[in-house]
C-alpha positions as CSV (number, residue, x, y, z in Angstrom):
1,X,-68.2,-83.1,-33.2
2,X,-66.4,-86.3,-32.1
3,X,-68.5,-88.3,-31.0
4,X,-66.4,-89.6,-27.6
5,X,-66.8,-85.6,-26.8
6,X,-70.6,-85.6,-27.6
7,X,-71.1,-89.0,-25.5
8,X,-69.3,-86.8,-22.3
9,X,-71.5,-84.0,-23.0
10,X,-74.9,-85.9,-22.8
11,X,-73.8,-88.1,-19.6
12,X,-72.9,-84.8,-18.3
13,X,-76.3,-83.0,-19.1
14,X,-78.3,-86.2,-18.0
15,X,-75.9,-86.0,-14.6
16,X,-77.4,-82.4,-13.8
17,X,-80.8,-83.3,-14.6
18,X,-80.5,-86.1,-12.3
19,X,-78.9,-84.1,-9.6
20,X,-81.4,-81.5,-9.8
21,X,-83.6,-83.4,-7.3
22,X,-86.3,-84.0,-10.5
23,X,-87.8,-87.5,-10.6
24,X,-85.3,-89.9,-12.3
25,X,-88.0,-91.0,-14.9
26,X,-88.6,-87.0,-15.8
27,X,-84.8,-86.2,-16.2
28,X,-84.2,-89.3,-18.2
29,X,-86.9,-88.4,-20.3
30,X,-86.7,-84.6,-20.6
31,X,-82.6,-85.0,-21.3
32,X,-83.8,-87.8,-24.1
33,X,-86.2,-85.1,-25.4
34,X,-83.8,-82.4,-25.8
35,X,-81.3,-84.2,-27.5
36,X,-83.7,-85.7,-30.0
37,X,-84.7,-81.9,-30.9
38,X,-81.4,-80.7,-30.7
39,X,-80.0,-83.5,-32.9
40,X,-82.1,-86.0,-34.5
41,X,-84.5,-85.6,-37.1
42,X,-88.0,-84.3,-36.3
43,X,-89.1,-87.7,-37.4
44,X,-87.9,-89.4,-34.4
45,X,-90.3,-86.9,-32.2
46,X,-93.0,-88.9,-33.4
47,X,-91.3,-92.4,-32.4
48,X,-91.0,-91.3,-29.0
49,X,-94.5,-93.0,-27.6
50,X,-93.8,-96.3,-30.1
51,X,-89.9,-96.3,-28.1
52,X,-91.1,-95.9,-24.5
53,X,-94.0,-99.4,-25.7
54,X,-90.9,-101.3,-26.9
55,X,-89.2,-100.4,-23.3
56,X,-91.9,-101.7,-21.8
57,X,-92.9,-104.5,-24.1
58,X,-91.2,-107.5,-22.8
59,X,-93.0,-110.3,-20.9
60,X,-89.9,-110.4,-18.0
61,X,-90.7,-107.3,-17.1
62,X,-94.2,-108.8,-15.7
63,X,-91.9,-110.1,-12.6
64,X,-90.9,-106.7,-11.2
65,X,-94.9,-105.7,-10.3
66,X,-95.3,-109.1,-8.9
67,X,-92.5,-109.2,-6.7
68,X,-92.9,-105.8,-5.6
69,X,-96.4,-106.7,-5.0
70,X,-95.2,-110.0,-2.6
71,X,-92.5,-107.7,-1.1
72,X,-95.4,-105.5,-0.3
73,X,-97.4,-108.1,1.3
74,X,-94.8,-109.3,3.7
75,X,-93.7,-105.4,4.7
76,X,-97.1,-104.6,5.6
77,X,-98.1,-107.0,8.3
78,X,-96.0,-108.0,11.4
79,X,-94.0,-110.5,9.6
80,X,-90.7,-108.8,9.3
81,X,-91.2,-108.1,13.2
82,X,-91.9,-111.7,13.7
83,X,-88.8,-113.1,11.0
84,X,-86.4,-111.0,13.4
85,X,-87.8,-112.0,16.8
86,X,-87.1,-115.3,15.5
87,X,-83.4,-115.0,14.3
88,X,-82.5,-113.3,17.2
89,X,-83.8,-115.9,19.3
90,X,-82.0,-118.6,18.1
91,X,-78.8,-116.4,17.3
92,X,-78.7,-114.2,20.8
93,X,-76.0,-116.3,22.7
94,X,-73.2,-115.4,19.6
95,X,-70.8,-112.5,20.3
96,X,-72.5,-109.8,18.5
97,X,-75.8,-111.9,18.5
98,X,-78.2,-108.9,17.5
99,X,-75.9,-107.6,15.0
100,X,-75.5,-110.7,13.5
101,X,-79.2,-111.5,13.6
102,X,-79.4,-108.2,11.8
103,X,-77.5,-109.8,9.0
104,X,-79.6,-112.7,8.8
105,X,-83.1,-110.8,8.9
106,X,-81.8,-108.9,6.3
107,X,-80.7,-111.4,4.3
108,X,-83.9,-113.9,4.6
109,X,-86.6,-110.8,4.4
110,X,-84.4,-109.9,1.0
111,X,-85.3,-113.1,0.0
112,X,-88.8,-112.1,0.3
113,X,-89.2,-108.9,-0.7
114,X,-86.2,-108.1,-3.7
115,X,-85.6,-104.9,-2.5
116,X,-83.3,-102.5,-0.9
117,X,-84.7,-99.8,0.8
118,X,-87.7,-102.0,1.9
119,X,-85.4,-104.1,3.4
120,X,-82.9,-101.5,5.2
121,X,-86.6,-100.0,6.2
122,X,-88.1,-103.3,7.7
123,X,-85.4,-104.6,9.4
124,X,-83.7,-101.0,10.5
125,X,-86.5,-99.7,12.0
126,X,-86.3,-102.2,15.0
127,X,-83.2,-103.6,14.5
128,X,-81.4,-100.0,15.1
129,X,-82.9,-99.1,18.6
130,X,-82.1,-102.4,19.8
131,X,-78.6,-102.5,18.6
132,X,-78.4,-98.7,20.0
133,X,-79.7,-99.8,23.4
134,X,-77.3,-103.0,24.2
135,X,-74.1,-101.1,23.2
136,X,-73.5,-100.8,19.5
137,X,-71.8,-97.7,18.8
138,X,-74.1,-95.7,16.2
139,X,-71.6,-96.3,13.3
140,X,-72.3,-100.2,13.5
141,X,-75.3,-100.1,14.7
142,X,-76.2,-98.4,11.0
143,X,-73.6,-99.6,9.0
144,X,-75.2,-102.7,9.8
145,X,-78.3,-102.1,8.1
146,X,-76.8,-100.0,5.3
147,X,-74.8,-103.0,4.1
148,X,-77.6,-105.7,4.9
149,X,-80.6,-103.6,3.1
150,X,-78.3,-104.0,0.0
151,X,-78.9,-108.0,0.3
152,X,-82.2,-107.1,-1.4
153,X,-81.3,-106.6,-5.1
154,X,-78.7,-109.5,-4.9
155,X,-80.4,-112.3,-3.2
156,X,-82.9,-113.4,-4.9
157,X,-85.7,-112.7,-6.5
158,X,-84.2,-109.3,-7.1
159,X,-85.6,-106.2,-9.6
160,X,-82.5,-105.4,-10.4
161,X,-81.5,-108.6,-12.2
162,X,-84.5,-109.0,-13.6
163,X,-83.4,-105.6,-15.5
164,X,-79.7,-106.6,-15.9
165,X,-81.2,-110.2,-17.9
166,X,-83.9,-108.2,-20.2
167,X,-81.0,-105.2,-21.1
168,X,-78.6,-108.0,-22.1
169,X,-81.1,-110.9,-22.8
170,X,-79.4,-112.6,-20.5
171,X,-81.8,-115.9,-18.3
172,X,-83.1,-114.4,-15.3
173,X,-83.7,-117.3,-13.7
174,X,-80.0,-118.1,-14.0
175,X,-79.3,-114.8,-13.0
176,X,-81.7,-115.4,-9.8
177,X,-79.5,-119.2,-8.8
178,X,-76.7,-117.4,-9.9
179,X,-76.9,-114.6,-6.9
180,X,-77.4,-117.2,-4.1
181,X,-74.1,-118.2,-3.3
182,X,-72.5,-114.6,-3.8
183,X,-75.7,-113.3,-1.3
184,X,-74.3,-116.2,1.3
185,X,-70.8,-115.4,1.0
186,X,-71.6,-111.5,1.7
187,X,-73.9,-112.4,4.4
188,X,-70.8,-114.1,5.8
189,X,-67.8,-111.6,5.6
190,X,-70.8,-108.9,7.0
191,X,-72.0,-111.2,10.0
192,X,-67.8,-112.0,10.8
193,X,-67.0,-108.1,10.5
194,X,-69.8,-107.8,13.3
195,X,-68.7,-110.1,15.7
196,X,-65.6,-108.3,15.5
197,X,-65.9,-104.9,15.2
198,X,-68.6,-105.6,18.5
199,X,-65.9,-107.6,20.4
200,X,-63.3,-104.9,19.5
201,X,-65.7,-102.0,20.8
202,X,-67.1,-104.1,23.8
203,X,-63.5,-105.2,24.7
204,X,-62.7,-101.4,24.7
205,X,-65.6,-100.2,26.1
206,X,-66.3,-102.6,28.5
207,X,-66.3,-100.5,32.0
208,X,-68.7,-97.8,30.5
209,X,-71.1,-100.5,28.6
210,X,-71.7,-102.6,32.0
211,X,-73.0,-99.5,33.4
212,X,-75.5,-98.5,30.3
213,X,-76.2,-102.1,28.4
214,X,-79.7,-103.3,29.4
215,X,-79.2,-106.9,31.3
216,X,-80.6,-109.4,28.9
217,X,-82.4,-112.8,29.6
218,X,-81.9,-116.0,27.5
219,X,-84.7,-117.6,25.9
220,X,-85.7,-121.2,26.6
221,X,-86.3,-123.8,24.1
222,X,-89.9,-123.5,24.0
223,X,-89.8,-119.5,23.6
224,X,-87.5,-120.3,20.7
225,X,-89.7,-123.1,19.0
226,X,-93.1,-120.8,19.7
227,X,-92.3,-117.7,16.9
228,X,-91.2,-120.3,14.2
229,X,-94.5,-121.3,12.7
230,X,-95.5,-117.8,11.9
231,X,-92.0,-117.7,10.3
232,X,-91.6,-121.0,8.5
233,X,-94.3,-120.5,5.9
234,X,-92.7,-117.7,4.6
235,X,-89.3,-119.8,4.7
236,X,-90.8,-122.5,2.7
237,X,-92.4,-119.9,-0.3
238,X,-88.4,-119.0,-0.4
239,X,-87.7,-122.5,-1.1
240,X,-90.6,-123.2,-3.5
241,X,-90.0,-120.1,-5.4
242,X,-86.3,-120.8,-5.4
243,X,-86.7,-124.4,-6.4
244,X,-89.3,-124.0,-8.9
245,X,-86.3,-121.9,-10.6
246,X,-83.9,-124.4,-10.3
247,X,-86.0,-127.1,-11.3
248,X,-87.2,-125.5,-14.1
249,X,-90.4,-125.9,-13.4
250,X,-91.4,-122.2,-13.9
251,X,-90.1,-118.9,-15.6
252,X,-89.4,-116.0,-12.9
253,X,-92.9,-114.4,-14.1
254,X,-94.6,-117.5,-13.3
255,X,-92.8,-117.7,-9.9
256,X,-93.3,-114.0,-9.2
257,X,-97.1,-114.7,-9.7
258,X,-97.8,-117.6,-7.4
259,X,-95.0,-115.9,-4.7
260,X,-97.3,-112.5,-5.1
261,X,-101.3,-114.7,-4.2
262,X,-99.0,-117.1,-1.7
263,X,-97.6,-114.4,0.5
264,X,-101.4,-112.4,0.2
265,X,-103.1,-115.5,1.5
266,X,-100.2,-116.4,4.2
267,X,-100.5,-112.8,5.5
268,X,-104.7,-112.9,5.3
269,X,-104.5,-116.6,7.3
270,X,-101.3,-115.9,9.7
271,X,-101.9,-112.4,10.5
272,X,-105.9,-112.1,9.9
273,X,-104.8,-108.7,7.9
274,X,-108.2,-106.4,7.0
275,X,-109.7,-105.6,3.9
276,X,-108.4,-102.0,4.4
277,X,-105.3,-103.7,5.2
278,X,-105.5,-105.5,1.7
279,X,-106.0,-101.9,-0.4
280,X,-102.8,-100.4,1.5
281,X,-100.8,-103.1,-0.2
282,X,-102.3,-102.8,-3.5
283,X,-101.6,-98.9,-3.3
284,X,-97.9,-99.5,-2.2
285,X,-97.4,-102.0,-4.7
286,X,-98.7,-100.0,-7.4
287,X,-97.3,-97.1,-6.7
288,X,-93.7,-98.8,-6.8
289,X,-94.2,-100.5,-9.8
290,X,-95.6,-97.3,-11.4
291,X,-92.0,-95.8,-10.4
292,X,-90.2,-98.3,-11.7
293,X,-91.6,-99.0,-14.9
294,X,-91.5,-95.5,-15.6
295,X,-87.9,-95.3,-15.0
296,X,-87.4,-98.7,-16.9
297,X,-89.2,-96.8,-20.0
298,X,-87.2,-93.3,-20.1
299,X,-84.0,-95.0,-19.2
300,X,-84.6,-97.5,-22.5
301,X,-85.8,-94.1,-24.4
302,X,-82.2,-92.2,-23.4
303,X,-80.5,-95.8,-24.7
304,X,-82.4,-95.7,-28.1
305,X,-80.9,-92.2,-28.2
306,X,-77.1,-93.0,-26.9
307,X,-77.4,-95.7,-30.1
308,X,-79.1,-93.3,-32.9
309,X,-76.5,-90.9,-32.2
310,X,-73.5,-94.2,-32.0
311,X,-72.4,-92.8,-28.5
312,X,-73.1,-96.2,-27.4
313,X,-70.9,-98.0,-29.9
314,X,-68.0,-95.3,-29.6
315,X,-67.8,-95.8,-25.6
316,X,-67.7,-99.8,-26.2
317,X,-64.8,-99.1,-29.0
318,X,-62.9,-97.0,-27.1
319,X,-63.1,-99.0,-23.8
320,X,-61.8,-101.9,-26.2
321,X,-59.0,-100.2,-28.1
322,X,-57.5,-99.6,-25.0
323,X,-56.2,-102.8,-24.9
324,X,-56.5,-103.8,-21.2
325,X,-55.9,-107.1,-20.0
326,X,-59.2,-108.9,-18.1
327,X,-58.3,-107.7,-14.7
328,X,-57.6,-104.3,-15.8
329,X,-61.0,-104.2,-17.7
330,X,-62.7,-105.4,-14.8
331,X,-61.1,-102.3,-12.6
332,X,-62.0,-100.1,-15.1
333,X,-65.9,-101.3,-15.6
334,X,-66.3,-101.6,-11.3
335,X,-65.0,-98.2,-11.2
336,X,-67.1,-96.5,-14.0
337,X,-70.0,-98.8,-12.5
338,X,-68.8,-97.4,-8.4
339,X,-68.8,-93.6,-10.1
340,X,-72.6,-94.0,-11.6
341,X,-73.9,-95.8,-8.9
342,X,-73.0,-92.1,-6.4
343,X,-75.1,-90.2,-8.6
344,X,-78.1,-93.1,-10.3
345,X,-80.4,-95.8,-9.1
346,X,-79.5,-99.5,-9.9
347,X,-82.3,-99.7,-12.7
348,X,-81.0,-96.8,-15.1
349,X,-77.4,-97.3,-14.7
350,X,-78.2,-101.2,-15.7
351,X,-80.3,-100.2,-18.8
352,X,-78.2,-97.3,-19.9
353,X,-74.8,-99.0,-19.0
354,X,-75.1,-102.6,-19.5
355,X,-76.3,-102.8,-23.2
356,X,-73.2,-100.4,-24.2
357,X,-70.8,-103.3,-21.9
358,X,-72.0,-106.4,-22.6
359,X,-70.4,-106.4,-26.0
360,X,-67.2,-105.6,-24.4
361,X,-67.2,-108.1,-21.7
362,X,-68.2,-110.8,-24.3
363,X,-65.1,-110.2,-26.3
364,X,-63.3,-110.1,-23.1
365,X,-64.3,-113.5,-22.7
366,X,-66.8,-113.0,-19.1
367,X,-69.7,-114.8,-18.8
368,X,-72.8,-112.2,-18.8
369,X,-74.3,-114.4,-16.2
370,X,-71.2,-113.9,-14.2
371,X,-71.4,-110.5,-15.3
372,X,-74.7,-109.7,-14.1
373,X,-73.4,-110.9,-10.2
374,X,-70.5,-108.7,-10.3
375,X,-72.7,-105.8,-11.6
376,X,-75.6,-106.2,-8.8
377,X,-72.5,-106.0,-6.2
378,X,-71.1,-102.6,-7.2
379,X,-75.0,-101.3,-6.9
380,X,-75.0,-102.6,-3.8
381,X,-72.2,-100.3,-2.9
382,X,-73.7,-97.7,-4.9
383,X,-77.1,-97.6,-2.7
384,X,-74.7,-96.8,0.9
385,X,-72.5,-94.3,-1.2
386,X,-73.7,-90.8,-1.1
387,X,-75.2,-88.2,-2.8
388,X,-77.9,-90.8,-4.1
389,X,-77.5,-93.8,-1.7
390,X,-80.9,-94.6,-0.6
391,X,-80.4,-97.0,1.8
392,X,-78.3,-94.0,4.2
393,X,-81.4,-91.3,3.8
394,X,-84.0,-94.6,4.5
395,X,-81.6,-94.7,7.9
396,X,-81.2,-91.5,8.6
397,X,-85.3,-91.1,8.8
398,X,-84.9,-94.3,11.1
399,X,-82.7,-92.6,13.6
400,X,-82.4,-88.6,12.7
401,X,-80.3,-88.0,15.4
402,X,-77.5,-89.7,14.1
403,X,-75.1,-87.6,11.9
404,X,-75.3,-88.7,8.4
405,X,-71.3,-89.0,8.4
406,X,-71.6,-91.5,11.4
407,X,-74.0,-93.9,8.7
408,X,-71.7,-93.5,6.0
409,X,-68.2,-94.0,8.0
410,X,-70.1,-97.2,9.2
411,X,-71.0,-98.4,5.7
412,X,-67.3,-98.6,4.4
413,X,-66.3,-101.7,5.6
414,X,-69.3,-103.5,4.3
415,X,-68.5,-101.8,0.6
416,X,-65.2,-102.7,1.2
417,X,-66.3,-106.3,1.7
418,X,-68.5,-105.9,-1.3
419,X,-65.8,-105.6,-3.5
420,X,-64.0,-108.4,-1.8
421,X,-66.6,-110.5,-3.2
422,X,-66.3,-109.1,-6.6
423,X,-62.3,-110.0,-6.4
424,X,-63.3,-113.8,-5.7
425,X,-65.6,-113.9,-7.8
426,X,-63.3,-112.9,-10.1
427,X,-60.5,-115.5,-9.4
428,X,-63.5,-117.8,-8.7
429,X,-66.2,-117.6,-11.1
430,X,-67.7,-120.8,-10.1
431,X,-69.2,-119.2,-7.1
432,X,-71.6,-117.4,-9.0
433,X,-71.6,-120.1,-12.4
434,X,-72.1,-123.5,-10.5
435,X,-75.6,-123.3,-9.8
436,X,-76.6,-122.3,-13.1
437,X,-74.7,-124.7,-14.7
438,X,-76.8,-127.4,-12.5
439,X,-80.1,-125.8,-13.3
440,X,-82.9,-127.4,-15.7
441,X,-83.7,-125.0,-18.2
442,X,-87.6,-124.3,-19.4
């Protein structure tokens, strides 16, 4: 059988598997299973324990447990509600202030936490009501969250590129430095399409809204400088992890780890958190991590198997004998990338997909660093792109009773801001290469 035909067959096979509404790690692994009985040796059924160890056998990987476990920390006590109070009370007085401080929560707790659907979750479920209740039609009012969860896997630290840099052995802290000024400029074009799209519907609206918007008071300078110091410690472990980085005074694993016991003391001190408290975040963190990893280790397994079989090496030469010039290549790879990312999580698509690109965009002449950026942007789109986007079921729990077509309508202008990005990073690779180039290596 060609092996181009037998490379559509298995994506095709994994695809139903995955849409089958089994656990991602089972389907991975069950799909890797039957096509190493159907058409490896029997040998390799006893390799199968010694591949899932090397998935899992990489020091990096340490990060992902640690950050969940510092994300995990911060989601369980009142400091998302506090970060947000915050924001909006020095943003309030901007047209589209509480969208716009939306934005911003999202994008500083992402900072925090590395991921997604905790941050769409933290920040959506009070963000939502109070954008409902002064005026925010209920396609912005979730679009906004949508789009700003997704901050969480490109600002850093983020899982996601932790994955992208062990698939492709690629510097994760570069990739970390390398995400900052992409997340900014996204943070931007979302907070600007706000104020917009809210003085566009308030403008239209106006007659019916100053019957049904909620009068709102200012805040005074005092009520604006009382919430920061619950906030600012917080702030300043962003920094410290950030600048540890970029110093090079510690690996991401090393960072992870003193983020993890920093934000567990800061929440025990600031919040006086209980014991039982305490165990509720081990559990949480745990059980992500657990999820993760197991995905992490079936996703390598189906690799190993695309690569025994050469499926891998047969997709990379036939993306390169077609010839394309760079900007065509990059419109192919952000649409095959778009397509995966309706159907699979970040983490799988990154260790099933990258390792079969990276040759490819190597003899294309991309930077992988650069790469890895553009990458984490098109799963951002993916996570507010049904079947699979999480970040629209996480708001549809948030607010059942809107329609799940209102959250999605709301979402496209974001992804198409997303993609935006991607085109100036593109014509601009600095954005995403000039911090990394600054950085002190360790």
């Amino acid at each position: 059988m060609d092996l181009l035909i037998l490379g559509i067959i298995v994506f095709l096979v994994a695809l139903i598997f995955l849409l089958s509404g089994m656990p991602i790690a089972f389907a991975l692994g069950f799909v890797s299973l039957l096509f190493i009985v159907l058409l490896m040796s029997p040998a390799e059924l006893n390799l199968i324990s010694l591949r899932i160890f090397e998935g899992l056998n990489e020091f990096g990987l340490l990060a992902i447990p640690l950050f969940i476990l510092l994300g995990a920390a911060i989601g369980r006590s009142r400091a998302s509600d506090d970060l947000y109070e915050a924001v909006h009370r020095w943003l309030y007085r901007l047209p589209g202030g509480i969208g716009v401080t939306n934005i911003v929560s999202c994008a500083i707790f992402a900072a925090l936490c590395g991921s997604s659907p905790a941050t769409a979750a933290a920040i959506g479920k009070m963000g939502i009501p109070e954008m409902r209740k002064r005026g925010y039609s209920n396609r912005l009012a979730t679009g906004i969250i949508a789009a700003g969860g997704t901050l969480g896997i490109l600002i850093p630290p983020s899982v996601t590129m932790i994955v992208y840099g062990i698939a492709t052995e690629t510097s994760i802290g570069k990739l970390f430095i390398a995400g900052v000024i992409p997340g900014l400029i996204l943070t931007g074009l979302f907070s600007m399409w706000t104020i917009l799209t809210y003085y566009r519907e308030s403008k239209k609206a106006s007659l019916q809204m100053s019957h049904t918007v909620e009068p709102f008071k200012g805040y005074t300078w005092k009520e604006k400088f009382i919430v920061l110091p619950k906030v600012l410690p917080f702030i300043l472990l962003i920094f410290i992890i950030m600048g540890s980085l970029y110093l090079g005074l510690a690996t991401p694993s090393e960072c992870a780890a003193v983020g993890a016991i920093a934000a567990l003391i800061l929440v025990g001190i600031i919040y006086r958190i209980s014991i039982r408290n305490y165990i509720e975040i081990l559990e949480d963190a745990t059980q992500d991590s657990i999820m993760i990893m197991m995905i992490i280790a079936t996703a390598y397994l189906f690799g190993v198997v695309l690569n025994k079989l050469y499926i891998s090496q047969t997709i990379a030469n036939a993306i390169v004998a077609l010839n394309l010039p760079p900007w065509g290549l990059m419109i192919l790879i952000n649409l095959l990338l778009l397509l995966l990312g309706c159907f699979m999580p970040p983490v799988a698509i990154i260790l099933i997909i990258c390792p079969i690109l990276h040759p490819v965009i190597l003899a294309a002449g991309f930077d992988p660093i650069w790469f890895g950026v553009v990458v984490t942007i098109n799963m951002e789109a993916g996570l507010i792109t049904p079947p699979v986007g999480l970040n629209l079921y996480i708001i549809k729990g948030i607010a059942p009773d809107i329609p799940l077509t209102d959250v999605l309508r709301g979402s496209i202008p974001f992804i198409i801001m997303m993609f935006i990005t991607i085109a100036l990073l593109y014509f601009f690779p600095q954005l995403a290469l000039w911090l990394p180039s600054q950085m002190i290596t360790r």
